[in-house]
Every structure is written in C-alpha cells, then in structure tokens.
C-alpha positions as CSV (number, residue, x, y, z in Angstrom):
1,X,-41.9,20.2,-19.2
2,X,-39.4,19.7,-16.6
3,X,-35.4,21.0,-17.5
4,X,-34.5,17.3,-15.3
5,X,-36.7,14.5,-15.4
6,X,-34.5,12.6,-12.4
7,X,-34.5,15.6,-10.1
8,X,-38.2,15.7,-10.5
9,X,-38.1,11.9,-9.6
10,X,-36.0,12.3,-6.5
11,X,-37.8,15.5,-5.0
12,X,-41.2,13.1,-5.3
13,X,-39.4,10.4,-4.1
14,X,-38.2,12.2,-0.3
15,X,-42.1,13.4,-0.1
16,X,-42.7,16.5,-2.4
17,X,-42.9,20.0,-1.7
18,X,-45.7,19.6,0.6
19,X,-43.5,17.7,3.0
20,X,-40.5,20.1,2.2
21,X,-42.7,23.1,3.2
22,X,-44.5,21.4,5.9
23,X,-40.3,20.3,7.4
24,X,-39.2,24.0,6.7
25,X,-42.1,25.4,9.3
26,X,-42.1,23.4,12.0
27,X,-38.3,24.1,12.0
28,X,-38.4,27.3,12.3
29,X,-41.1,27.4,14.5
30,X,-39.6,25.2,17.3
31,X,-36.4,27.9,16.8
32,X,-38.9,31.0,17.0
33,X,-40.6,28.9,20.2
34,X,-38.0,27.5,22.1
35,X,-35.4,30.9,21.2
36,X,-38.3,32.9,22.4
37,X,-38.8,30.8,26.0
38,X,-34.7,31.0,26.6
39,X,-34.4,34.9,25.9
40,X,-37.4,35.3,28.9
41,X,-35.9,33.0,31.2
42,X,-32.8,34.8,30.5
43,X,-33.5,38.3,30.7
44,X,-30.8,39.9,31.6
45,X,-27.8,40.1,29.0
46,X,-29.2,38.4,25.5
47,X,-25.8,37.6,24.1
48,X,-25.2,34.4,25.8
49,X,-28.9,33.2,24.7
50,X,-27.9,34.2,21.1
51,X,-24.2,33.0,21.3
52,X,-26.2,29.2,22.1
53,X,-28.2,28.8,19.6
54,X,-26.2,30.3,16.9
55,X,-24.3,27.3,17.8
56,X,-27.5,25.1,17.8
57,X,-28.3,26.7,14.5
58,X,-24.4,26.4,13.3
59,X,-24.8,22.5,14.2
60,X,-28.2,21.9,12.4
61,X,-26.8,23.5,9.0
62,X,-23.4,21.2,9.5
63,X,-25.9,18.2,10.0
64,X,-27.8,19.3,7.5
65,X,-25.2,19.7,4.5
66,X,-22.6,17.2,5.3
67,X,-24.2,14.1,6.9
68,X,-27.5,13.9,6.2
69,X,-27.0,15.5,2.6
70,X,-24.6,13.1,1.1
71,X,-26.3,10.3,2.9
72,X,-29.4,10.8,0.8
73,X,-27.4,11.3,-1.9
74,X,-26.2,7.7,-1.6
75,X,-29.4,6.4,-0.7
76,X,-30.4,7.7,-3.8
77,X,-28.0,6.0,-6.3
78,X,-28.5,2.8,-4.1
79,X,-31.8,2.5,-4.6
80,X,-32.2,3.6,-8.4
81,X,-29.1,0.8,-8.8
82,X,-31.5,-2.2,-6.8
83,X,-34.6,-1.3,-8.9
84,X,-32.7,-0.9,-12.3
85,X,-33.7,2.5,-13.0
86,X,-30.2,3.4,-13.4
87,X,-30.0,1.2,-17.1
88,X,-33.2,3.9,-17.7
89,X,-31.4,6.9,-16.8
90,X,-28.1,5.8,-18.9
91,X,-30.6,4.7,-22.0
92,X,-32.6,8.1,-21.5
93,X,-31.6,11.5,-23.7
94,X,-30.3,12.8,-20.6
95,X,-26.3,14.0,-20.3
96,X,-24.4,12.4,-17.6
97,X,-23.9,16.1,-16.5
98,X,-28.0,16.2,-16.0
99,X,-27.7,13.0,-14.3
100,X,-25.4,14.5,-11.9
101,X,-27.0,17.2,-11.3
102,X,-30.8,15.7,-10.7
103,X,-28.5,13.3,-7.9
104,X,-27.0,16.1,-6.2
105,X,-30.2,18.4,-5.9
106,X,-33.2,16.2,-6.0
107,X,-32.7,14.0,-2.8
108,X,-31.2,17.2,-0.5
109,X,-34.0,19.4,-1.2
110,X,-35.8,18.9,2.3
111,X,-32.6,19.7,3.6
112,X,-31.4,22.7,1.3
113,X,-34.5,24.1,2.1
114,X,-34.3,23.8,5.9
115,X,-30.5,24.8,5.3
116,X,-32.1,28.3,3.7
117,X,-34.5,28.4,6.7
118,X,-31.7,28.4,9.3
119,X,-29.7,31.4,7.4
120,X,-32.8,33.4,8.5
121,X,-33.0,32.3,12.1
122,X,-28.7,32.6,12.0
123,X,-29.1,36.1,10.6
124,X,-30.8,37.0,13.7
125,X,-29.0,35.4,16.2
126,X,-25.4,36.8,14.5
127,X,-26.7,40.5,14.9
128,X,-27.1,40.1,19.3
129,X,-24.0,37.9,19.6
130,X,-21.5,40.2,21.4
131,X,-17.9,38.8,22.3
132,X,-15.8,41.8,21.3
133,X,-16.6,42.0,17.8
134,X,-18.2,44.5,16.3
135,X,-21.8,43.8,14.0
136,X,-20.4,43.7,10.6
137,X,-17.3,41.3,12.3
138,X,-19.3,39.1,13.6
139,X,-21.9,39.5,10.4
140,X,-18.5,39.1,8.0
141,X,-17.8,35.7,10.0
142,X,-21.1,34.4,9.8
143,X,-21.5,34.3,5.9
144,X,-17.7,33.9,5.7
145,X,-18.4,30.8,7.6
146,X,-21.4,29.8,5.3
147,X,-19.2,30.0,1.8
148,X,-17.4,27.6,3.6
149,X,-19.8,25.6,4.9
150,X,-21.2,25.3,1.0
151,X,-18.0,24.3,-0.7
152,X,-17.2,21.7,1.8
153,X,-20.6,20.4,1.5
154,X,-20.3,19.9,-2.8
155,X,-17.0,18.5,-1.8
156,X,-18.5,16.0,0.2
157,X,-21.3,15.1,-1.7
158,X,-19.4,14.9,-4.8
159,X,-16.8,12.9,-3.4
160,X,-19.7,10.3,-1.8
161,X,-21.7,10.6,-5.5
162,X,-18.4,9.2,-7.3
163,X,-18.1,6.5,-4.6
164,X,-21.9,5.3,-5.0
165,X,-22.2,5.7,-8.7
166,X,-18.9,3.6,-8.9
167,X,-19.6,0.7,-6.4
168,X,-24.0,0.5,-7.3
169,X,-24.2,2.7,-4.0
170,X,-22.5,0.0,-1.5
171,X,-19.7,2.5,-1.0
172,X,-20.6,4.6,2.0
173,X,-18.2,7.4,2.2
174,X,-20.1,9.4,4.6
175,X,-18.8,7.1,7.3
176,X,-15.5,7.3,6.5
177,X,-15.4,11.4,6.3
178,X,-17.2,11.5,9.5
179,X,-14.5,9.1,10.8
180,X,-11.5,10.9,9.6
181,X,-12.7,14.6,10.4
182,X,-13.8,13.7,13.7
183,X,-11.1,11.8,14.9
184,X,-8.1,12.0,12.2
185,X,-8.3,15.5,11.0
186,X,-6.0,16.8,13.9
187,X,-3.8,14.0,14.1
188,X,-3.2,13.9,9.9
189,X,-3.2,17.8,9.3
190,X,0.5,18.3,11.0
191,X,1.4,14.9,8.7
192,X,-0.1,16.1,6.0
193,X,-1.0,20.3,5.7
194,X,-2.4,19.9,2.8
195,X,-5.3,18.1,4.2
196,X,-6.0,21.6,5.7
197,X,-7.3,22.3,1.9
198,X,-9.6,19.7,1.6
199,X,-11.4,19.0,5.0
200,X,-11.8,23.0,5.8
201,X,-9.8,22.1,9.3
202,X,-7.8,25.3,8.8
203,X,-10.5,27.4,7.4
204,X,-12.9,26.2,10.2
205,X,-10.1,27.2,13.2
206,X,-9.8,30.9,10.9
207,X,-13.9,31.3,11.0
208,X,-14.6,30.2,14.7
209,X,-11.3,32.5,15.8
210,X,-13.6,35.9,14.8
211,X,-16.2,34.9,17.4
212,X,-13.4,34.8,20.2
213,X,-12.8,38.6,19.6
214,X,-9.7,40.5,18.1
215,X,-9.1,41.2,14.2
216,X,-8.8,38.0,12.1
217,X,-5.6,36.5,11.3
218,X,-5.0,37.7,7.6
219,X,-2.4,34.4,7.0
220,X,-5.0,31.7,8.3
221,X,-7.8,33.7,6.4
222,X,-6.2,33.6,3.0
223,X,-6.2,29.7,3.7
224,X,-9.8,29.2,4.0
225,X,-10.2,30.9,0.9
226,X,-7.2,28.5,-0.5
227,X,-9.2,25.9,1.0
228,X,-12.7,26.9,-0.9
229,X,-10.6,27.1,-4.5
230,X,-9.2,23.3,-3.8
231,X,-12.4,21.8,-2.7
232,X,-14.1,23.7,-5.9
233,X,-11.5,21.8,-8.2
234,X,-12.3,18.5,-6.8
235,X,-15.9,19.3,-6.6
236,X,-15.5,19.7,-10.6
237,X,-13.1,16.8,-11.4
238,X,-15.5,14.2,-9.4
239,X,-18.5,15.6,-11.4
240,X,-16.9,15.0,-14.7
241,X,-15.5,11.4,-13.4
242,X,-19.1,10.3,-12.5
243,X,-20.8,12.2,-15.8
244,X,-18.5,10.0,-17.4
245,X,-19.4,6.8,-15.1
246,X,-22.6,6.8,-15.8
247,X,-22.5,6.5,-19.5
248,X,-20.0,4.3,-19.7
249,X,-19.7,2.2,-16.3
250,X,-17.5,-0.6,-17.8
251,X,-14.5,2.1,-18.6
252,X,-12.2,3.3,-15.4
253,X,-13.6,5.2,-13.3
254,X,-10.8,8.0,-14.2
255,X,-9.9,8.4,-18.0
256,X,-6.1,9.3,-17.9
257,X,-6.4,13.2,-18.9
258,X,-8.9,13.2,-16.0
259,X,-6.6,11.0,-13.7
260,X,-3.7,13.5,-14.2
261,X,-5.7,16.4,-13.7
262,X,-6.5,15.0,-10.3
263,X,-2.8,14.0,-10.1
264,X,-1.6,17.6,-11.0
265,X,-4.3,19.4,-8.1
266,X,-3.2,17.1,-5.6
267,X,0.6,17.9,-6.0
268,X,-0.4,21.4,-6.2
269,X,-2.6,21.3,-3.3
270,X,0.6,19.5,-0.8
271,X,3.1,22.0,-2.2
272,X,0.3,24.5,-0.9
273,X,0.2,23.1,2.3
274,X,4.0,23.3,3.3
275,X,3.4,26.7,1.9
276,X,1.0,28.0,4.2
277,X,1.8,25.8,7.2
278,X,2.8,28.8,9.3
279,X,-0.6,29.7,9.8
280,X,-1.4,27.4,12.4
281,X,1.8,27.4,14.4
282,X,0.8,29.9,16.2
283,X,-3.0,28.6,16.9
284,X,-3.6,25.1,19.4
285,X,-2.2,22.9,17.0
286,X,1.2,24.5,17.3
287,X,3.5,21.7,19.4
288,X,1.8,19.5,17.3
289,X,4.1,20.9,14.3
290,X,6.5,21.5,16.4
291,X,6.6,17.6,17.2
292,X,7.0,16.8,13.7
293,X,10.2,16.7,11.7
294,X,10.2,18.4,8.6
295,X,11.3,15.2,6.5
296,X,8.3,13.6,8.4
297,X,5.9,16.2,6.4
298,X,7.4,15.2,3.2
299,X,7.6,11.3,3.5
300,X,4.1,11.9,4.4
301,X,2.9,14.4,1.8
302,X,4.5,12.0,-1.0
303,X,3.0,8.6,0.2
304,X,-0.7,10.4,0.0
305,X,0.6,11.6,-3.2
306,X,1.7,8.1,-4.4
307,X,-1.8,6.7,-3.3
308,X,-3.5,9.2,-4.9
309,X,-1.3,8.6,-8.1
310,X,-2.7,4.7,-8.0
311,X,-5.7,6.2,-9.5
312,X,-3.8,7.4,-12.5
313,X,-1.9,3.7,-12.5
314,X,-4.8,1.7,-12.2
315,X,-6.2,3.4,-15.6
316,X,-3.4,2.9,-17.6
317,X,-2.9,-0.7,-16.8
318,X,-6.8,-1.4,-17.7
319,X,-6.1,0.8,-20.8
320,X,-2.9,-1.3,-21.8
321,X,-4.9,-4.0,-20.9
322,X,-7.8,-3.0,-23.6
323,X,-5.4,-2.1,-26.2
324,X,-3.7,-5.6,-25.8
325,X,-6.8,-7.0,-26.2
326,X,-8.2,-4.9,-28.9
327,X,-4.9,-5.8,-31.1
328,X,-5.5,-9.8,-30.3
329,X,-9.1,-9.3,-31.6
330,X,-7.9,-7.3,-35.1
331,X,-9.4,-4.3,-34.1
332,X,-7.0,-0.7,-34.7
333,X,-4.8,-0.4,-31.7
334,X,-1.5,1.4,-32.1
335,X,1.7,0.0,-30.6
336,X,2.5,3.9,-29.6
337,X,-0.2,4.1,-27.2
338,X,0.5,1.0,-25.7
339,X,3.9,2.2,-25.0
340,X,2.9,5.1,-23.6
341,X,0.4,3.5,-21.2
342,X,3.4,0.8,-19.9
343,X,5.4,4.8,-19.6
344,X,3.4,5.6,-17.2
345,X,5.5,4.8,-14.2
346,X,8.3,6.8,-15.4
347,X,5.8,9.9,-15.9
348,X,5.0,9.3,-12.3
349,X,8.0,8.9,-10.7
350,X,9.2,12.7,-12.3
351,X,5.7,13.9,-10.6
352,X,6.8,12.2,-7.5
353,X,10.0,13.9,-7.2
354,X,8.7,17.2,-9.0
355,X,6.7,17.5,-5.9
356,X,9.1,16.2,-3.1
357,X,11.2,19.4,-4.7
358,X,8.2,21.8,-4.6
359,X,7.7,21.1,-0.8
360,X,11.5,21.4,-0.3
361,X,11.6,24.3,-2.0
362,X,8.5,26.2,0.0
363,X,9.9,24.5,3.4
364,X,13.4,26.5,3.2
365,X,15.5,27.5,5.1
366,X,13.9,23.7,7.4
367,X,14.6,21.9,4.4
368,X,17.4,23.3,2.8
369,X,19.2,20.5,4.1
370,X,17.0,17.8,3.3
371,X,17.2,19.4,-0.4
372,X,21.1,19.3,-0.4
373,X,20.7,15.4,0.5
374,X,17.9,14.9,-1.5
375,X,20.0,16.4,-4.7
376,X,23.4,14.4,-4.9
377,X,23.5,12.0,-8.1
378,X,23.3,8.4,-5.5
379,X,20.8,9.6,-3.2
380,X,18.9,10.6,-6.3
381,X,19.6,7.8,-8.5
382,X,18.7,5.5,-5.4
383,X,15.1,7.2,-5.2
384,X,14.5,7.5,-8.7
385,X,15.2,4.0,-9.0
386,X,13.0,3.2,-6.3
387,X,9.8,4.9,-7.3
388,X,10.3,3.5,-10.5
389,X,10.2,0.5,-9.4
390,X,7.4,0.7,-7.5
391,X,5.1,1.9,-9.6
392,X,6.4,-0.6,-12.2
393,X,5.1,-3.7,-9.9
394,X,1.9,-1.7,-9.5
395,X,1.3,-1.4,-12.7
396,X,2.0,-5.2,-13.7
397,X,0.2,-6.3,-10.7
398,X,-3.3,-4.6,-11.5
399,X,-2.7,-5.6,-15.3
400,X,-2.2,-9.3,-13.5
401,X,-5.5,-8.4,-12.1
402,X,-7.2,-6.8,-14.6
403,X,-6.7,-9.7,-17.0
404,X,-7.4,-13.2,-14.5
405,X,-10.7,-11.2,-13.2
406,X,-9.9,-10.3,-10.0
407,X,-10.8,-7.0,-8.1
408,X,-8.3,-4.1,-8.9
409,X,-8.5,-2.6,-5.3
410,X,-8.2,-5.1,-3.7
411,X,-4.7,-6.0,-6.0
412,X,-3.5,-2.5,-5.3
413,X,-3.7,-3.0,-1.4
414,X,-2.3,-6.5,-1.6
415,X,0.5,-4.9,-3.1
416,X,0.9,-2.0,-1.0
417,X,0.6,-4.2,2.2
418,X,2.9,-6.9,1.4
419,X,5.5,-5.0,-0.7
420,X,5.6,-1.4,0.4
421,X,4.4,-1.6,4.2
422,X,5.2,-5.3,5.8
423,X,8.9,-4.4,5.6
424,X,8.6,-2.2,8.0
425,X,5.5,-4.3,10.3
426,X,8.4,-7.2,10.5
427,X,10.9,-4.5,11.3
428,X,8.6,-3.1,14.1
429,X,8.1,-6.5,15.3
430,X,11.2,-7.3,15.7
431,X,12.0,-4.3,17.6
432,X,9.3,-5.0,20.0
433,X,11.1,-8.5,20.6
434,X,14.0,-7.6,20.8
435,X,14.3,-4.2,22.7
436,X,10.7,-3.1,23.9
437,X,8.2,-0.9,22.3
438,X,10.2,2.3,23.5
439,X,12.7,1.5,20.8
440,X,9.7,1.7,17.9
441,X,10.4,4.3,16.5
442,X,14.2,3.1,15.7
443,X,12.9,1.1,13.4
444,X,11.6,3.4,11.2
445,X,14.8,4.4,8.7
446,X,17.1,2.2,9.8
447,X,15.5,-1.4,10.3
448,X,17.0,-4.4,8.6
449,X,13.6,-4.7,6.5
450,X,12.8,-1.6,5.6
451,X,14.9,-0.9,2.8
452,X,13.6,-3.9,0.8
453,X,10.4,-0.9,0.8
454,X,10.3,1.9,-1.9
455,X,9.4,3.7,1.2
456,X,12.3,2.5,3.3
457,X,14.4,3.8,0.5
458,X,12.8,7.3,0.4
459,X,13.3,7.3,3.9
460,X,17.1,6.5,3.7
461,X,17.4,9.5,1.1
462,X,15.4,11.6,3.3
463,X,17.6,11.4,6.6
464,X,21.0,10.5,5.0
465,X,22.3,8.2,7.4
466,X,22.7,4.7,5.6
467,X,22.9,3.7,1.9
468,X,20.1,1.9,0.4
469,X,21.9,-0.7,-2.4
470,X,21.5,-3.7,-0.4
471,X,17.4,-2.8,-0.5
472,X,17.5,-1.4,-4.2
473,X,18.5,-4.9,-5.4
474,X,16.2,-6.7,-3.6
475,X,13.3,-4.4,-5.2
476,X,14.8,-4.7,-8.5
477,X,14.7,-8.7,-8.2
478,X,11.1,-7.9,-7.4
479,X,10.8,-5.9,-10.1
480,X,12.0,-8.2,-12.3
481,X,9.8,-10.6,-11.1
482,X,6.4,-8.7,-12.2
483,X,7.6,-8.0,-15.6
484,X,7.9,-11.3,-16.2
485,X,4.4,-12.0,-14.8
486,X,3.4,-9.5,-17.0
487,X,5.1,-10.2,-20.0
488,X,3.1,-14.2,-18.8
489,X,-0.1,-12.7,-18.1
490,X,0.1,-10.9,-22.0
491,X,1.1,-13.8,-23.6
492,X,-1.6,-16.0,-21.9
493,X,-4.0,-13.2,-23.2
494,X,-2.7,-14.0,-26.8
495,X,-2.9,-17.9,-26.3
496,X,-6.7,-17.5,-25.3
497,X,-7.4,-15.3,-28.4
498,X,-6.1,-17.9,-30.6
499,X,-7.6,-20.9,-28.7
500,X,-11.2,-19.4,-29.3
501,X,-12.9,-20.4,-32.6
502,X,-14.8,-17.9,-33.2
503,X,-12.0,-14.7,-33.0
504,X,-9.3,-14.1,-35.9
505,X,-6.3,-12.8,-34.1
506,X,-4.7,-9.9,-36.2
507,X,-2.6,-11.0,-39.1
C-alpha cells in the first residue's frame, strides 16, 4: 500500500522508474565519456578540465532544480486541474499536507534523481579543481554550495506550487523568477538587500568567491546561511497556504494568522537586509550601494513591504466581506470581528512604520538623520496619516471588488496604478515637457503631483525638504471617498439580501 497515492500517480505519469533509471545512466555516462575524452586531449595540468565541467555539472544541477523542477511541478497541477482529478484529490482521505507533498516529489523525480547522479560526478571533479584552495576548501564550498542550491530550489518550487494551485496552473512563475534573477537580481538587491535573502544572490557571490582562492569572507558567509533560514520560512508558510488551498479553494488564499506570519518574516527579513548590507560593499556590487542613498533603501524596502502587506489586506476585506454576508443571511457573525477585520489598516500602518524604524535603527550612524526627521510629531503624524489612508482605500476597494464580482488583483493594481503611482507618471511627464529627461529625477520628492501619493508623502518625510498638507488632504478627500463607496457597496449587499425571496435577513 502506497504512504501517497498522488506521488505514485505523478512518478507514472513522467514515465516510471524505468525511464528514471534509464535518464540517470545515460547522464552519467555522456559525463564519464565526454569528461574522459577532454582529460586525454588535455594532458597536461587536469585542473582546468575539472574546473569546466564542474561548471557544466554546476549548470545541469541549477537546470535541473530550479527550471525544469518547478516547471513540472506546474505542469502537474495544470494538468490534474484540465482533467478534474483535482475535485478527486480534494474528495479523497488525503491531507492537503499529502497533497503537497505527492506535487512536490512525484513530477521532479527524473530530475531529483539525475540531481543525485551529478553530486557523484561533482564529487569527483571538486577533489582535482586547484585554484589556491586547499581539498577540504574547495570540498567545504562544493556541498556549501549544494545546501544552498536545495533550499533555493523548495523555495522556488513552493512559491510556483502556491501560484498554480491558486490560479488552476495558468500562473507560470517560473518565467517570472527566471526573469527577475537573471536580469533584476543586481539591479533590485542594492534597492532592496533583503532580496539577497530570498533569491540566494548574496549567498551565491559568498559560494563562487571560495573557488577564486583566499579564506572565505566570514560576513557574506553568515548571509548565505541567513539566506537558507529565510527561504526555509517561506518554503513552510507557502506549504501551509496551498495545504490549505486545496481543501478549501473558495477561501483566500492566505487566512489572516497565516497572512501576518508572512507579514511578520518579511519585515524581519528587510530589517535583516540593511543589517547585513556591509557584506557586499566590498564585493562588485559595491558603487552600486554606493550609488544609492540610504532613504532610497528604505522608500524601497517599505513599498515591497506595503505590496507584500496587500496579501494580508486582501483577506481581511473578503473576510469582512463574508461576515457581512453571513450576518444578512442570519447565520452567527459577531460585530467584534467585523471590526477588527475593517482595523486592519491601522494594524498595518504600525507594521509599516515598526519596520521603517527597524531599518533606521540597523542603518545608523547613515540614517541617524533620516530617524531624527522621520521622529518629529508632523512628519510623523503626516506619515501615519498617509499610510492609513492608503491602506484604508485598499481595503474598501477590494471589498468594492469582492462584492460586484470582479477580480481582486486586478482591483489592487488599479488602485496602486492610478492612486499610488500615476502621481508621480504625470509628474515625470511633465518634467520631460517641460525641462528634458535630465531633470527626471527632480521630480521624484518634490513634483507638484506627487504628494497627492501615500508614497509622495513618505517620500516628503523621508528627505525633509517640503511639507506634505496640501497632498494629505487631497488623499483624505480620497479617502473619504471610498468609505462612502464602501459603506454603498454594504448597504447594496443588504438591499439584495432582502430583495431575494427565499433568504430571511437576521431579525
């Protein structure tokens, strides 16, 4: 009897062991052949030929574990979603945990398999690689290099999992991560360090610095292994959020102790990074830091934190939106936790500036100044004010969405786009017509649009050079604005209740 029915299903499904073992030997043979040609051809020094393909072998086990892995992983879900074998899979006696789990091993075992197979031909080629490091160096970075290699891969494949299991496997994430680490990991990490502790770039730089000779940088090494414990957390946070998706697909896809779990890391996880930021400013991406100012790496790190904190305000809007519901239909649904789902945007405009304080506080002596600014009652009041706000109109405008039909992403990024990031698109724009594209960047804190943006105004708090009134009432009459559409949007809920003949509406 298997322990996992699916995982039995899925390792069929890519061919059987047959095909697994049948993969696993011609891949080692074409490295025994083709390794064994090069080292006669080259038979002078062999550490050149083994430097090569440990690289070949390096590139296999990335392809391997963090393209082609997820991508069947996906393929996977997509498939079980267009035949309907996913309604079998929720209706079976199977946890959502086993669910997971038969998704995450059964479709990469072909490629777990030829993953083991290349530790064996690495092994070999680690031991005759000479570049100034001893054996058990060069030994130490190879399996150091392999931890990391494994926790960024369950990062990735738990990430893309989530992202199928929620969308019925149209999401393809794997596109996306090969996008941004290919192209925006360098640009993004000096924005944003903490990124170091999710993509591995960091902990990637520390492991391929032991094969250039020298000791390894003790600083940058206890950032890879930062790196491993953040992308470990999330590993565990997106398993539970898709165990629970796959029992009950019409809830959110985060509940709201999950989504402030997820809130909490993250916070954590950009504090970290302004922590450990002097690791790489003495490696090659060094004048990129130096480039950026340090209330650039704040603004920064709390706009990914605000978009990751959507997650948490998209739940409690659906919730408030079922409870409101649930209380039209008679069913028990207190007024307490109704109110505490519309609190939710004071709950995370504390986070917010609980963690603009945490990277303040870790940036010092840079930011000591920024702090000062940051601290005085206005500039304060004007920020608090302004997230607030903000996440006030988010919040009515996905219940908005949640409650004519509509799609809750795509309501998020209307609001984000036309509230929070046109200001400063018509402030750019008429920069460009006015003085040029070399005067851009002026724009940025001190446009004539750009305060009417909770960013604008966290900007203005930031730098200190302007006051931000004229912009806070603007967003307040915004503000206003969305309360009253969802006060409308409530009370249209209610009149639809009562219009329907068949529902009693609670006494």
């Amino acid at each position: 009897m298997s322990v996992n029915p699916l995982f039995d299903v899925q390792v069929r499904l890519s061919g059987g062991w047959r095909v697994c073992y049948l993969f696993v030997v011609l891949y080692l043979a074409l490295i025994v052949g083709f390794a064994t040609l090069t080292y006669r051809l080259n038979s002078g020094d062999p550490a050149p030929v083994s430097s090569a393909w440990l690289g070949i072998v390096s590139a296999s086990q990335g392809f391997f574990l963090l393209l082609a892995g997820p991508a069947s992983i996906r393929k996977a879900v997509l498939r079980d979603f267009q035949t309907g074998m996913i309604e079998s899979h929720r209706l079976s006696p199977m946890s959502g945990y086993k669910v997971v789990l038969g998704y995450l091993t059964g479709p990469v075992v072909i490629l777990v398999a030829l993953y083991a197979a290349s530790l064996l031909a690495g092994g070999y080629f680690v031991t005759r690689v000479a570049l100034g490091l001893t054996a058990g160096q060069a030994i130490g970075a190879w399996w150091g290099g392999q931890v990391c290699l494994l926790t960024l891969a369950l990062f990735f494949s738990t990430l893309v999992l989530l992202g199928a299991v929620a969308s019925a496997g149209k999401a393809n994430l794997v596109g996306v991560i090969i996008v941004i680490s290919a192209f925006g990991g360098w640009a993004i990490l000096p924005l944003v360090p903490g990124v170091a502790l999710l993509g591995g770039v960091m902990s990637g730089n520390v492991l391929w610095s032991f094969f250039g000779g020298g000791a390894p940088n003790v600083g940058a090494a206890n950032v890879a292994a930062y790196a491993i414990l953040a992308q470990l957390v999330y590993s565990t946070i997106f398993i539970i959020a898709t165990a629970q998706r796959v029992r009950a697909p019409e809830r959110p896809l985060f509940s709201m102790p999950l989504a402030f779990v997820l809130l909490v890391v993250t916070g954590v996880v950009l504090i970290a990074g302004i922590a450990l930021r002097a690791a790489l400013t003495t490696g090659p991406l060094a004048r990129s830091f130096a480039d950026v100012g340090e209330w650039i790496q704040i603004f920064s790190g709390l706009l990914t934190f605000m978009v990751i904190a959507s997650v948490m305000l998209t739940t409690a809007a659906q919730d408030r939106f079922q409870l409101d519901r649930s209380a039209l239909l008679g069913d028990a649904a207190p007024a307490a936790a109704r109110r505490l789902r519309s609190a939710t945007p004071l709950l995370l405009t504390a986070m917010t500036l609980g963690v603009a304080f945490g990277m303040l506080r870790v940036m010092r002596p840079d930011g000591a100044q920024i702090a000062v600014e940051l601290a005085k009652p206005l500039t304060l009041l004007s920020v608090v004010a302004a997230l607030a706000m903000s996440f006030w109109v988010d919040f009515n405008w996905v219940y908005i969405g949640r409650a004519s039909g509509k799609n809750l992403s795509r309501a998020l990024l209307f609001s984000w786009g036309i509230l929070k990031l046109a200001p400063f698109v018509a402030d750019g724009l008429l920069t460009w017509l006015s003085s040029g594209l070399n005067s851009m960047a002026y724009s940025m804190g001190r446009g004539y649009f750009a305060p009417m943006s909770p960013f604008g105004t966290l900007i203005i708090a930031l730098i200190g050079e302007r006051t931000p009134w004229v912009g806070l009432i603007i967003q307040a009459a915004i503000a206003a604005f969305f309360t009253w559409a969802g006060r409308r949007a409530r009370r249209g809920l209610g009149n639809f209740v009562r219009s329907t003949p068949h529902v009693a509406p609670a006494a």
